[in-house]
N, C-alpha and C positions, 0 to 999 in steps of 0.2 A: 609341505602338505598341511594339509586342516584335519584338526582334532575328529573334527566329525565322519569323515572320509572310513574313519575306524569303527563306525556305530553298525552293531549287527543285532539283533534279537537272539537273545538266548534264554529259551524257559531255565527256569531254577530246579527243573529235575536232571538238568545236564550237571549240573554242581558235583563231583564226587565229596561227598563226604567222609568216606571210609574210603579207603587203598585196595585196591585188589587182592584177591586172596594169596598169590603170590607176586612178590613183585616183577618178575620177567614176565609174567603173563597178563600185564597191560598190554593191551591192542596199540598197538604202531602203525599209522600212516606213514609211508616214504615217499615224498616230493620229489619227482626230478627237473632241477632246472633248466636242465637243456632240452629236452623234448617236453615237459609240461605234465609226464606220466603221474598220474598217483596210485598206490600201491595197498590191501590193506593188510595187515600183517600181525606178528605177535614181538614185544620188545625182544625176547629172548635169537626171535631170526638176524638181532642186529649186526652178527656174526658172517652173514653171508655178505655182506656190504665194504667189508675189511679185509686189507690184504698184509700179508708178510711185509714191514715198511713204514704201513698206518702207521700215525701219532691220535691218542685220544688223550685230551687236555680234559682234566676233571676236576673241581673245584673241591677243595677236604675241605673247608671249614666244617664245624659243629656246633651245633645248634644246643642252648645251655635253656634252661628250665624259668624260663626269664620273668612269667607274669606270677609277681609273689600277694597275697590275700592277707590281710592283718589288721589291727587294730588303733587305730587313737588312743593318746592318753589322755587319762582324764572321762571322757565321753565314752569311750569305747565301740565309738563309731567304725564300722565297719569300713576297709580302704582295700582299694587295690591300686599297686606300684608292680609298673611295667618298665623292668631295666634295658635301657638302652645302651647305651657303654661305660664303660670303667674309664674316670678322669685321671684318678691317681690311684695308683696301687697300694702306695706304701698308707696313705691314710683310707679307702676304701671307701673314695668319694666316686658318687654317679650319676651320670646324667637319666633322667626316668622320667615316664610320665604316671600322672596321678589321677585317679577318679574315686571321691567325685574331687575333681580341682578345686569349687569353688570351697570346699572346708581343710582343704590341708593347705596351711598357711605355713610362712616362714618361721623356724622355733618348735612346730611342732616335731614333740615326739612319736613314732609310730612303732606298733608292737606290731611282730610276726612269731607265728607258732606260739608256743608255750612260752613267751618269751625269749628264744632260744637265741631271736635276733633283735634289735633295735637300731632306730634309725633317724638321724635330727634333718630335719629339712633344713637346708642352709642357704636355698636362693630358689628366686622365681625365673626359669627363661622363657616360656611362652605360656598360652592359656592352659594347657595340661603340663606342661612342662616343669621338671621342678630339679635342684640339684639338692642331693641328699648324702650325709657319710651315715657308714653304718658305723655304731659304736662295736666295737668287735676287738679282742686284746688277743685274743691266739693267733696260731701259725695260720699263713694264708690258705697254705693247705686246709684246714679246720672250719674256716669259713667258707672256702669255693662248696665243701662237703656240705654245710650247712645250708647254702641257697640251692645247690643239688636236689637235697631233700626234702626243702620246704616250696622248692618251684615248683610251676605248672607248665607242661609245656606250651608255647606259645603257637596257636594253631592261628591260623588267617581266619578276621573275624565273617566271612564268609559262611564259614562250617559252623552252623548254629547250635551247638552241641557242646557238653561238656569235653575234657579232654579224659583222653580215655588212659589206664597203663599200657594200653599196644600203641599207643600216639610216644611214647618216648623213644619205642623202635622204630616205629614205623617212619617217623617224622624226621628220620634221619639216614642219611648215606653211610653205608654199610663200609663207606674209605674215608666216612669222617673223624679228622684228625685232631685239628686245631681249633679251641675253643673259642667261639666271640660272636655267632650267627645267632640274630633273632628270629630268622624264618629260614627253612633249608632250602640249600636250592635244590627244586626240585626235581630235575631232568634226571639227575644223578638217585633219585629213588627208585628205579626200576634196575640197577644192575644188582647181580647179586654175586657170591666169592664165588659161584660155580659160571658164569659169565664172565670175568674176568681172568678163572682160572682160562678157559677153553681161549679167550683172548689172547692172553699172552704164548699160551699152545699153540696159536696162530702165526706167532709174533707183532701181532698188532702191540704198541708200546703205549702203556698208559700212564700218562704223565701228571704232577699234579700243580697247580696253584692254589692261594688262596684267597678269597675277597670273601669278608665276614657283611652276609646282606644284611641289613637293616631294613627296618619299619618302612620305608621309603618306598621300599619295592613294590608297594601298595599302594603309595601314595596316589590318589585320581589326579591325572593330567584336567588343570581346570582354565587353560587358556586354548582359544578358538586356532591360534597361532604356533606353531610347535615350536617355530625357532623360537619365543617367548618362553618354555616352559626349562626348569632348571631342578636338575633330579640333587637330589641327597648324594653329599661324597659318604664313600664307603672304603677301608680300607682294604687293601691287596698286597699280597706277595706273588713277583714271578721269580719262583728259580732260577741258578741259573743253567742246573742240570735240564730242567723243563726246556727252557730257550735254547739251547744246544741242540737237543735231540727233536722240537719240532723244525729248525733252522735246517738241520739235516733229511729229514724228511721233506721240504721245500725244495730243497736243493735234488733230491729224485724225487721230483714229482709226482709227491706220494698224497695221501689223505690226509690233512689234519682237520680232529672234527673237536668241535667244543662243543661239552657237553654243559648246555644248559647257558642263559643270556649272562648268567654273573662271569659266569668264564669267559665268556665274548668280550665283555666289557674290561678286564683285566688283560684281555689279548692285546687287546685294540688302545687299549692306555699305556701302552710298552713295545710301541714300534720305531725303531729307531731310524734315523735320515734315508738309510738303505734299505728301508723296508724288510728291515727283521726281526725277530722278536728279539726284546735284551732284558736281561735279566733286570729287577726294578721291585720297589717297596714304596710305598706311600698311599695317596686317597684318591680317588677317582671322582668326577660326575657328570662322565661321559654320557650324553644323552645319543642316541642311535636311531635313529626315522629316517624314510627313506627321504631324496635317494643318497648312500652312503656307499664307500668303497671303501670293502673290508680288504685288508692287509695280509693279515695270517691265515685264519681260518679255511678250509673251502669246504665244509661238511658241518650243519646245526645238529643238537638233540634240542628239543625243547616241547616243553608241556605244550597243554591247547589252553590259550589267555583269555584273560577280560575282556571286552570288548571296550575300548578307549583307553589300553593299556598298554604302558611303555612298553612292554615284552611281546605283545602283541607288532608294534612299529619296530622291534626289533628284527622280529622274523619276518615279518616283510621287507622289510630294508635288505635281509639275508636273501629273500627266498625268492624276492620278487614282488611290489605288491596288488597285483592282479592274480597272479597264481595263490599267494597264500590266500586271500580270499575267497578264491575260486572252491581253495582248500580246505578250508573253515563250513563255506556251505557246503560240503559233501560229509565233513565229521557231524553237522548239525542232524543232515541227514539218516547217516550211518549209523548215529545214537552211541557218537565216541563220548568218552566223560571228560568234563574240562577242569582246567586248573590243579593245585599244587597234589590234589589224592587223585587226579586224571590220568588219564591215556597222553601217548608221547607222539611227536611227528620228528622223523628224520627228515631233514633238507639236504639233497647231494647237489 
């Protein structure tokens, strides 16, 4: 398929900025693929979709305080360092990017907070790109604390807005676990512990993995061609309690729904010869457009996307892609909100 095939108009007051006032009470579209039905609904009804048996695969990463604001030495030129990942632990070198790039050269020192942190630029890898160690002599404990408290959360630069202190909760999954995400997935922002209690009340069984998203998720598709375009690896873990108990769920022809495209991608990177899920650890850069033949899953959550976005060709690859389009104009319609603080679509 061609890039373009994904191009829709969407005014900029579809944008959510801000999260709903609770999060179950995002509006849900429900896609059916076999009659075509669409549905409009509230997240919280996602319960009547679910039977004693279901698997819901949810991704716990957590989302860390990643874009840090600080100073130059010397000049005291103001800098901002956006941490991408941890290269080595033991010395507390990382890969980041820097603006403005063209003044933070290699050698410089950069101050954050009250000097609380410091940090030597050690190498250049692309035009914003920089690898950096922080100089830091305490327990790693003491420093995770300190980038904690000196971060910002890392909002998509979409939301033209300061980040706010309800963006530290809100910008996060209420089952996130495992620290390394620089943007939440966000399908997983609308359950809440009173949804998941009434869930498992159900027996519906909610399983976790993990794939820490990165910057990439964002990244605009800039070839006309898709089999040409090549996403960002990201790392993942599949349990192998998860792989167990969705493989048994398969096995009774029951529901597994992944919640949210990083979950997809983590399913779908860990199917083994006999088409089942197996337990698995390492990086992904599964790109997903249609047409694709998904393995694991047979039920999406997923926000409403960009328009020329990967996660966009995801759900349609899932959903269909005539239907989810079809779907798209009717949320445009409807006055659903899109993207990562938006309204959710089930796809069954």
């Amino acid at each position: 398929m061609k890039l373009s095939e994904f191009k829709f108009d969407l005014p900029e007051s579809y944008l959510a900025t801000h999260p709903a006032e609770n999060r179950d009470e995002s509006r849900m579209m429900v896609v059916h693929r076999d009659t075509g039905k669409i549905e409009h609904r509230v997240f919280k009804d996602i319960l009547e979709y679910f039977d004693e048996g279901d698997v819901m695969v949810v991704n716990d990463t957590k989302v860390f305080p990643a874009r840090l604001y600080g100073n130059k030495e010397k000049t005291g030129a103001k800098i901002e360092v956006f941490l991408l990942r941890e290269l080595n632990k033991d010395i507390h070198l990382w890969d980041v990017l820097v603006d403005p790039a063209r003044k933070i050269r290699v050698g410089n020192k950069l101050y954050f907070g009250d000097s609380d942190l410091v940090a030597e630029v050690i190498d250049n890898t692309t035009s914003r790109g920089r690898t950096i160690k922080f100089l830091f002599d305490g327990p790693d404990e003491e420093f995770y604390k300190t980038i904690n408290d000196l971060g910002e959360t890392p909002l998509p630069k979409y939301i033209k807005r300061e980040a706010e202190p309800e963006d530290r909760e809100r910008y996060q999954t209420v089952y996130a676990k495992n620290v390394g995400a620089v943007a939440a997935p966000t399908a997983g922002l609308h359950f809440t512990k009173e949804v998941l209690k009434r869930l498992e009340i159900k027996g519906v069984d909610v399983e976790p993995i993990t794939l820490h998203v990165g910057l990439g998720t964002f990244r605009p598709v800039d070839v006309e061609d898709l089999t040409k375009h090549k996403m960002d690896s990201e790392n993942f873990i599949v349990p192998a309690t998860t792989a167990e108990r969705v493989n048994k769920a398969l096995d009774n022809k029951k529901r597994v729904c992944a919640i949210g495209t990083t979950t997809m991608r983590a399913l779908e990177s860990s199917v083994s010869a006999s088409n089942r899920l197996k337990s698995n650890e390492g990086w992904t850069d599964r790109f997903i457009f249609p047409p694709y033949d998904f393995k694991i899953a047979n039920a999406l959550v997923t926000n409403f996307h960009m328009p020329e976005s990967t996660l966009l060709m995801m759900a349609a690859a899932f959903g269909g892609y005539d239907l989810i389009m079809k779907a798209y104009e009717e949320a445009i319609k409807e006055n659903y909100r899109f993207f990562s603080y938006g309204d959710v679509m089930l796809i069954l």
